[in-house]
C-alpha positions in Angstrom: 0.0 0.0 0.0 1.4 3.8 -1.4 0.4 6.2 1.5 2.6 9.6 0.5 2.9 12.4 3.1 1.2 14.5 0.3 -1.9 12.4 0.9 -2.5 14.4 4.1 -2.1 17.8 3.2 -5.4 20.1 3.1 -4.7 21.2 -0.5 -4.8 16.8 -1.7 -7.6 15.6 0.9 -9.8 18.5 1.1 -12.5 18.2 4.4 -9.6 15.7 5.5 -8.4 19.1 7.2 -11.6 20.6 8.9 -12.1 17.0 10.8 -8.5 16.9 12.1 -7.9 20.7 12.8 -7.6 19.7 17.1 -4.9 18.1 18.7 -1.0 18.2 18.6 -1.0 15.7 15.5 -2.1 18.8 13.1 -0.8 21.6 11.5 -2.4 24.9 11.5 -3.1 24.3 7.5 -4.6 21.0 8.0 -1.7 19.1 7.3 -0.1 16.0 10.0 2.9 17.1 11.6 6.2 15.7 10.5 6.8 14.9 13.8 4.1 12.0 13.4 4.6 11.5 9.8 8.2 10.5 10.3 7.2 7.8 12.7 6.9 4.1 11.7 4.4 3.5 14.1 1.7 5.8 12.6 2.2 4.6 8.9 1.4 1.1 10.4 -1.4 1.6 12.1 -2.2 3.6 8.9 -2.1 0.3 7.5 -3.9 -1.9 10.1 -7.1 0.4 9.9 -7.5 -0.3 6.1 -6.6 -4.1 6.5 -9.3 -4.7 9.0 -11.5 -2.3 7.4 -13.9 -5.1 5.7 -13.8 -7.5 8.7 -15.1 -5.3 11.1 -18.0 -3.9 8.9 -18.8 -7.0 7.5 -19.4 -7.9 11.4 -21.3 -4.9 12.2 -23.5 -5.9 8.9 -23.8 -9.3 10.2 -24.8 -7.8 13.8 -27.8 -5.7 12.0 -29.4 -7.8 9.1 -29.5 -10.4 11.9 -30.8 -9.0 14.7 -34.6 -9.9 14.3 -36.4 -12.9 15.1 -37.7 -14.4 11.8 -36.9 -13.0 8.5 -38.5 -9.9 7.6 -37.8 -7.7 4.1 -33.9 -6.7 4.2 -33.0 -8.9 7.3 -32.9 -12.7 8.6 -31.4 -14.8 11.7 -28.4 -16.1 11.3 -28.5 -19.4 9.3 -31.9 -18.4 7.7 -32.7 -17.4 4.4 -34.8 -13.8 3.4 -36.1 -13.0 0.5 -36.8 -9.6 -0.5 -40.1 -10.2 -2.4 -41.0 -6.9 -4.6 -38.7 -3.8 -5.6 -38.6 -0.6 -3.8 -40.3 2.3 -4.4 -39.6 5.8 -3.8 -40.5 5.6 0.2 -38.0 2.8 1.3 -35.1 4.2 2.9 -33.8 0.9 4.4 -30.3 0.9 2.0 -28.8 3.4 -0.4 -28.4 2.8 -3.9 -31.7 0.2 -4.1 -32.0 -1.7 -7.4 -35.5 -2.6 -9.9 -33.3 -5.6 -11.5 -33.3 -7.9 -9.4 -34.4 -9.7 -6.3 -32.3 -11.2 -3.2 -32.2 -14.1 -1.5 -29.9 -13.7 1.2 -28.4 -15.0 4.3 -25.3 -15.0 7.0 -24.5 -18.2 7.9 -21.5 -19.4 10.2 -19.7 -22.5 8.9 -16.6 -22.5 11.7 -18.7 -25.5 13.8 -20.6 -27.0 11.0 -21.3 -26.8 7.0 -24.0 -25.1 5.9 -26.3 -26.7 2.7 -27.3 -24.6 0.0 -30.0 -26.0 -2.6 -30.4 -24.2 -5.7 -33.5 -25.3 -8.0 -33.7 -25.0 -11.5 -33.8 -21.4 -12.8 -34.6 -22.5 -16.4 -33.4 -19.9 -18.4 -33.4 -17.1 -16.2 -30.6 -14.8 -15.1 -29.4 -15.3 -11.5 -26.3 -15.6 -9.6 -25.6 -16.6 -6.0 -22.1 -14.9 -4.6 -20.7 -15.6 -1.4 -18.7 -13.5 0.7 -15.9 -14.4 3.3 -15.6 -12.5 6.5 -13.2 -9.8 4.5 -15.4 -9.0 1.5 -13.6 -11.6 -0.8 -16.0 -13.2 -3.6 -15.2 -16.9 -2.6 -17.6 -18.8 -4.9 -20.3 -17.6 -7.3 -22.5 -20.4 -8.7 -25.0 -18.9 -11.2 -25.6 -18.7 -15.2 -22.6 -17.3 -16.0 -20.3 -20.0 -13.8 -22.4 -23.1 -13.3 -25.4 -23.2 -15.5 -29.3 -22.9 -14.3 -30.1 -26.8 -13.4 -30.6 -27.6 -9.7 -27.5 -27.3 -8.1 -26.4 -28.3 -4.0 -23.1 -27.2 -2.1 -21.9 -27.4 1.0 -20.1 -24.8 2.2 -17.3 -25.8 4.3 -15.2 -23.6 6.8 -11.6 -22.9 6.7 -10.7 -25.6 9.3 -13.4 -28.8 8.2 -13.0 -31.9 6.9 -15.1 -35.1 6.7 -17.7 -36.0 4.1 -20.4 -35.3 1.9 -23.6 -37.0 0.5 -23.9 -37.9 -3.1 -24.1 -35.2 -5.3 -23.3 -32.2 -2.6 -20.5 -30.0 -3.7 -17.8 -28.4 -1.3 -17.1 -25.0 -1.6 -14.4 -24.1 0.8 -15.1 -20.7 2.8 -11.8 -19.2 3.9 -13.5 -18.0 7.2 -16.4 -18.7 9.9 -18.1 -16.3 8.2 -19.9 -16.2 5.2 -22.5 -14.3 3.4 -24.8 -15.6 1.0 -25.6 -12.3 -1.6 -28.1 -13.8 -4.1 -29.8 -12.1 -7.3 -32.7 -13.3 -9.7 -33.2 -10.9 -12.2 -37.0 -10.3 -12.4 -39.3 -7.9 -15.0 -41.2 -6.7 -12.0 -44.7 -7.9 -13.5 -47.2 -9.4 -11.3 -46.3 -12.6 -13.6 -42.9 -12.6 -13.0 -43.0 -11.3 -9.5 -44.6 -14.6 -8.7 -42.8 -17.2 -10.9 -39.4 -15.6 -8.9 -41.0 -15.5 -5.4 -41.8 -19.5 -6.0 -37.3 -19.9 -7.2 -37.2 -17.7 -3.9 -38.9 -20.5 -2.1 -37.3 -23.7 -3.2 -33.7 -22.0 -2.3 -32.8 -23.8 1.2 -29.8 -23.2 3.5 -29.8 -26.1 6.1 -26.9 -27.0 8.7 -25.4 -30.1 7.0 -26.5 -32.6 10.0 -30.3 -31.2 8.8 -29.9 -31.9 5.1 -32.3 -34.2 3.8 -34.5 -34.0 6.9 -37.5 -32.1 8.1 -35.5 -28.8 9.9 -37.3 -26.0 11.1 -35.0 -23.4 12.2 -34.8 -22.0 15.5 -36.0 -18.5 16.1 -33.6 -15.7 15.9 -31.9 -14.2 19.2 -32.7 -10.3 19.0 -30.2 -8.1 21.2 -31.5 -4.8 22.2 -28.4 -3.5 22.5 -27.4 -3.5 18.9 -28.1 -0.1 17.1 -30.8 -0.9 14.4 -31.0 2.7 13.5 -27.7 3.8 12.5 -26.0 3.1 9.8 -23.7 0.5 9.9 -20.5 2.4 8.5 -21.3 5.4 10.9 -21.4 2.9 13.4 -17.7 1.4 12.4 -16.1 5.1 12.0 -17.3 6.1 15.5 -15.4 3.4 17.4 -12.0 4.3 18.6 -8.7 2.7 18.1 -8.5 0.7 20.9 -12.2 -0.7 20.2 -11.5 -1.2 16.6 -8.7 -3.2 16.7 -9.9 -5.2 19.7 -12.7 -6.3 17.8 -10.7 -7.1 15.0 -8.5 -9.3 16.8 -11.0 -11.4 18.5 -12.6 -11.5 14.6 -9.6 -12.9 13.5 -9.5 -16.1 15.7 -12.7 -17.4 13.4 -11.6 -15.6 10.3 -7.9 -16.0 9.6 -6.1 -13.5 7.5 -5.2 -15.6 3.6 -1.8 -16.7 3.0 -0.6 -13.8 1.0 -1.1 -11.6 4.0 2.2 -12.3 5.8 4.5 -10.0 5.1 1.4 -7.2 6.2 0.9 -9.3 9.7 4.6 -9.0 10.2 4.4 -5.1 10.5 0.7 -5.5 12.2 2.3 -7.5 15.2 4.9 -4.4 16.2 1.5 -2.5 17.4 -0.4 -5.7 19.0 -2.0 -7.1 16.3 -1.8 -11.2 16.0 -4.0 -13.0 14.2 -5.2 -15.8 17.3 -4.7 -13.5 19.8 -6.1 -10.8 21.6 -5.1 -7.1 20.5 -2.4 -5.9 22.8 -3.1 -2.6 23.2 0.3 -1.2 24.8 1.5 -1.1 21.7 0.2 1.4 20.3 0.5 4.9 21.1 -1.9 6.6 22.8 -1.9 9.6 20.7 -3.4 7.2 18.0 -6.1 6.1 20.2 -9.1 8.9 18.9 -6.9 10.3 15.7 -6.0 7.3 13.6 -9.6 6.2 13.0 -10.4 10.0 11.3 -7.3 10.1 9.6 -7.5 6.6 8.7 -10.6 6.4 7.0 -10.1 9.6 5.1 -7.1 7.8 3.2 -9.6 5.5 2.4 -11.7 7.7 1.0 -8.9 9.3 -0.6 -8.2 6.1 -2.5 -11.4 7.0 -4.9 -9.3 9.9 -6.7 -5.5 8.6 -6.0 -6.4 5.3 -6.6 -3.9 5.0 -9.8 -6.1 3.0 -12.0 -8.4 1.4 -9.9 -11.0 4.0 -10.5 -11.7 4.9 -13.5 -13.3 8.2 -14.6 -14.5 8.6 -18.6 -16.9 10.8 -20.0 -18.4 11.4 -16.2 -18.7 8.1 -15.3 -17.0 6.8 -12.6 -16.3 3.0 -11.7 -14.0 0.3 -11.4 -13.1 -3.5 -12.5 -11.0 -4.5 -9.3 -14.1 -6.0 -7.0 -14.7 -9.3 -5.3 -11.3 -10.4 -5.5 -8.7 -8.3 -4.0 -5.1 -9.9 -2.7 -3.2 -7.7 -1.4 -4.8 -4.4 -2.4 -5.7 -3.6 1.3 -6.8 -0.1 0.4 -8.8 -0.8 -2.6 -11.0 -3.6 -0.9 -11.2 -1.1 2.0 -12.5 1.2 -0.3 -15.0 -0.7 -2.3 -16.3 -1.8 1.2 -16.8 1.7 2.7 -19.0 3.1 -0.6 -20.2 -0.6 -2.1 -20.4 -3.3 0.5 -21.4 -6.7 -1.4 -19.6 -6.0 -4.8 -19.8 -8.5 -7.5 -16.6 -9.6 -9.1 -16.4 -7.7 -12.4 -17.1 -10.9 -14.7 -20.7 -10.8 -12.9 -21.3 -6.9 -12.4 -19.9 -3.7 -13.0 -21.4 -0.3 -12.0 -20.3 2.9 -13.6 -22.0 5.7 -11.7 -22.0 9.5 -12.8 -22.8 12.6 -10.8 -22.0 15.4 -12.8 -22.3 15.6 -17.0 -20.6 15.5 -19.5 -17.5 14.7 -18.1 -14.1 17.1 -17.9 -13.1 20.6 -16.5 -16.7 22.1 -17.0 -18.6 19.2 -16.1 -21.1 20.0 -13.6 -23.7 18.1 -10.9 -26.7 16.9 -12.3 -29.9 18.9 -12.0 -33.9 18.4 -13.1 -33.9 21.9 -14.0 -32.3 20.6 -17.1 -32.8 17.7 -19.9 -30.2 15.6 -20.4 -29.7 12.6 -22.9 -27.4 9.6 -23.4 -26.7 8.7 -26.9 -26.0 5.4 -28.0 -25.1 4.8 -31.8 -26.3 1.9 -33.6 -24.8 -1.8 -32.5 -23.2 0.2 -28.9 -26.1 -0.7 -26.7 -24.4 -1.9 -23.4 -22.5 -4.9 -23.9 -23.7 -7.4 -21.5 -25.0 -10.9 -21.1 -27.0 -10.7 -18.1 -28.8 -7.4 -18.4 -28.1 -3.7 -18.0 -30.1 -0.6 -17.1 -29.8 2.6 -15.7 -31.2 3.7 -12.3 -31.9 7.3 -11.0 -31.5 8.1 -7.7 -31.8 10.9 -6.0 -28.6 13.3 -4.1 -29.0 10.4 -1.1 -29.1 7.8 -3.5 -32.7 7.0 -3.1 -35.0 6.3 -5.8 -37.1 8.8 -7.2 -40.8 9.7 -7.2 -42.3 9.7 -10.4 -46.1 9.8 -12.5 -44.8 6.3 -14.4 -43.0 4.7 -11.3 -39.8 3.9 -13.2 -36.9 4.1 -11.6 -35.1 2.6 -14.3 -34.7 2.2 -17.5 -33.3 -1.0 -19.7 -34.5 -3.1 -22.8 -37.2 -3.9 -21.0 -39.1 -1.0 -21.5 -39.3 -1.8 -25.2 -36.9 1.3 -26.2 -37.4 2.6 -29.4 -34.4 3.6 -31.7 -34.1 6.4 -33.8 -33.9 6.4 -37.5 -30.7 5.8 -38.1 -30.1 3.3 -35.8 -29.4 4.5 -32.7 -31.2 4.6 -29.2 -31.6 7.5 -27.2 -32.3 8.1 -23.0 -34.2 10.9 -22.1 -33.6 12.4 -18.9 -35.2 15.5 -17.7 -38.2 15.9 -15.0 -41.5 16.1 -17.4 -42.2 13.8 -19.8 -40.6 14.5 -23.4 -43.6 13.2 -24.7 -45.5 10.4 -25.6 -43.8 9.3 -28.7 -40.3 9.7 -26.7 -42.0 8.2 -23.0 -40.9 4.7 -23.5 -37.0 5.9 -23.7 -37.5 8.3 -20.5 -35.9 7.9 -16.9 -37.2 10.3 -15.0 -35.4 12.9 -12.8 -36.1 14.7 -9.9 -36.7 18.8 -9.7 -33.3 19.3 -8.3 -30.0 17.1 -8.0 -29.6 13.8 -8.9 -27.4 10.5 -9.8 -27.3 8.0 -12.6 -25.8 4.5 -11.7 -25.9 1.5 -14.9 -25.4 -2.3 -14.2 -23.8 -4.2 -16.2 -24.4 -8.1 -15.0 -22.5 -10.9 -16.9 -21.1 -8.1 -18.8 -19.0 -9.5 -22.1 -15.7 -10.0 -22.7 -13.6 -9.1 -25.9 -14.2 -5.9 -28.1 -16.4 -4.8 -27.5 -16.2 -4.6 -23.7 -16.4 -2.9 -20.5 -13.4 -5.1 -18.7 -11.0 -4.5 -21.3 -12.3 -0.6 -21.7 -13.3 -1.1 -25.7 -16.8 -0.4 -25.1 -16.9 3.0 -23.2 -19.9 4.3 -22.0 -21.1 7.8 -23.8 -21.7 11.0 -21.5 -25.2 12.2 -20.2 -25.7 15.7 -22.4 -27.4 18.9 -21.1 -29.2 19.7 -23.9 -31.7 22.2 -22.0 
């Protein structure tokens, strides 16, 4: 991981200045002292923050969508399956960045004491994918059209430290932690028609302990604590806790979630400020001065990472995303990353989101606005390149969906676009309608600010293609 002393200056980091302005650790002009940059100690617990970034949410995530007593919309008990069972609409506030593509069927399971069945039934032809996530955001195994076909399909997901057998026909999948989250998709029109032919997939997918499988198993209810915060949101929650806190929980995560192979020569430098994977955090280690700073400053370089990220993100014609999710190594900061502003990505071979704010792209770009009409151009034979599906969602400046007279809060192929006459298919996007010969191509906006995301799932591979950047994805226009 690059970390430069430039990084932290007020001119490179921008409100990075106005958090930090207290304390000895900061300059009068934002910038961290040279007395603490010079020292080894702060550049490694620099470090540490980022590398435990994803365990520690992903705990605090597990903590909150399991924290009720029988599945209920976006949460279940551990070791149970929910199933969200209709798409948003413009009220639901429950996560940011909501999507009208598909459906999930989700769950967090632990697999350190036992294995944990998943049945998939037969999707016919139908797009879906199943992800699952270890404890540190890694994309372990993704069964699902694009990997392992639509028949009906069982695995057993096995932890890191399990072996023993399976019956006939079960397939392993080896989870490289305790913890594991199941993340999956069925794409799904949003008709009454196919709202009920996915909720019945929904239904016949099981997640049973293996010493259950094959037998009548009703799981137990789940064990609500009323002293996890249900309100606030789960990063906020993770950037409030202190150095000492943060670090002691990611210790005692580790025993149950061991750090991959390649992380050595990291651990090595970890263990000079108390951290050992297996044991507790020793917190004598670490300087006291780092106690309530390193968590601002910490997370800030994070954040940072979205505009120094040297390639990771990429920015063309005012869209903004990147092809390095689901799988990470050794790039600490960009999994850190990808978990503070997309928890649950998708490795790029199944999804990739390019997301714009502003249009047009370049020096005199500027933020989207429903005061205006905008339009997204795409010649003849460029459609989005993709063999799951694509679309385009509108959100709001929260990232919410948007109220509307037609209740679309996307637009994709699916709404029977219409090209123009030499070929080419245009997306409307302004407030009012552009009329009734143009509706069918309209997403529409909000009166004031606003954000376009697209989804590419299953997105191909050669020219033209997203992955390899020859397929690029044309600018939203002001033309109003």
């Amino acid at each position: 991981m690059k970390i430069s002393r430039r990084a932290f200056t007020a001119s490179s980091c921008g409100g990075l200045a106005a958090a930090l302005m207290a304390g000895p650790v900061v300059a009068q002009d934002g910038s961290i002292s040279d007395e603490l940059l010079g020292r080894t100690d702060f550049w490694t617990a620099l470090e540490a923050y980022a590398y435990a970034y994803p365990l520690v949410t992903m705990e605090y995530t597990r903590r909150v969508i399991t924290n009720v007593a029988e599945p209920h919309g976006t949460k279940a008990p551990m070791g149970q399956i929910g199933r969200l069972r209709e798409y948003p609409n413009a009220s639901f506030r429950d996560v940011t960045a909501p999507n009208a593509d598909t459906l999930y069927t989700y769950a967090f399971f632990e697999v350190g004491e036992e294995p944990y069945v998943l049945s998939l039934p037969d999707m016919g032809d139908r797009y879906a994918l199943f992800p699952m996530l270890d404890g540190w955001t890694n994309v372990f195994e993704v069964p699902g059209k694009r990997t392992t076909g639509t028949g009906a399909q069982t695995y057993a997901i096995t932890g890191p430290g399990w072996s023993g057998g399976l019956p006939e026909g079960v397939i392993e999948y080896k989870s490289p932690t305790s913890m594991v989250w199941l993340l999956g998709r069925i794409y799904c029109t949003g008709t009454p028609e196919d709202y009920a032919a996915v909720h019945k997939l929904q239904d016949e997918v099981k997640l049973v302990p293996l010493s259950a499988y094959d037998k009548d198993y009703t799981p137990p209810p789940g064990k609500v604590d009323p002293e996890i915060d249900m309100k606030t949101a789960v990063r906020e929650q993770v950037n409030a806790l202190d150095a000492v806190s943060y670090f002691t929980l990611f210790c005692e995560l580790m025993k149950n979630n061991p750090p991959a192979a390649a992380d050595a020569p990291i651990l090595e430098k970890l263990a000079t400020i108390g951290i050992v994977p297996g044991q507790d955090f020793d917190a004598s280690k670490l300087d006291i001065i780092l106690h309530r700073r390193l968590p601002q400053i910490a997370f800030a370089r994070i954040m940072l990472h979205f505009k120094d990220s040297g390639g990771d993100i990429k920015d063309i014609n005012g869209w903004a995303y990147t092809t390095k999710t689901g799988l990470y190594g050794t790039d600490y900061l960009q999994r850190a990353l990808i978990t503070a502003i997309g928890l649950g990505a998708n490795r790029p071979q199944d999804a990739v989101y390019p997301t714009s704010t502003k249009s047009g792209g370049g020096l005199l770009s500027r933020d989207y606005n429903g005061s205006e009409k905008y339009v997204i151009n795409f010649p003849e034979g460029h459609l989005p390149p993709a063999n799951g599906f694509w679309s385009i969602t509108m959100y709001d400046a929260g990232y919410f969906f948007v109220e509307n007279p037609i209740n679309r809060y996307s637009i994709s192929p699916r709404q029977d676009l219409k090209s123009n006459p030499d070929g080419s298919t245009t997306i409307y996007i302004q407030h009012e309608s552009p009329g009734a010969a143009k509706e069918s191509n309209w997403l529409p906006a909000p009166k004031d600010k606003f954000i376009l995301m697209m989804r590419l799932y299953w997105p191909k591979e050669g020219n033209p293609s997203i992955l390899d950047g020859s397929w690029v994805l044309p600018a939203a226009k002001k033309i109003s």
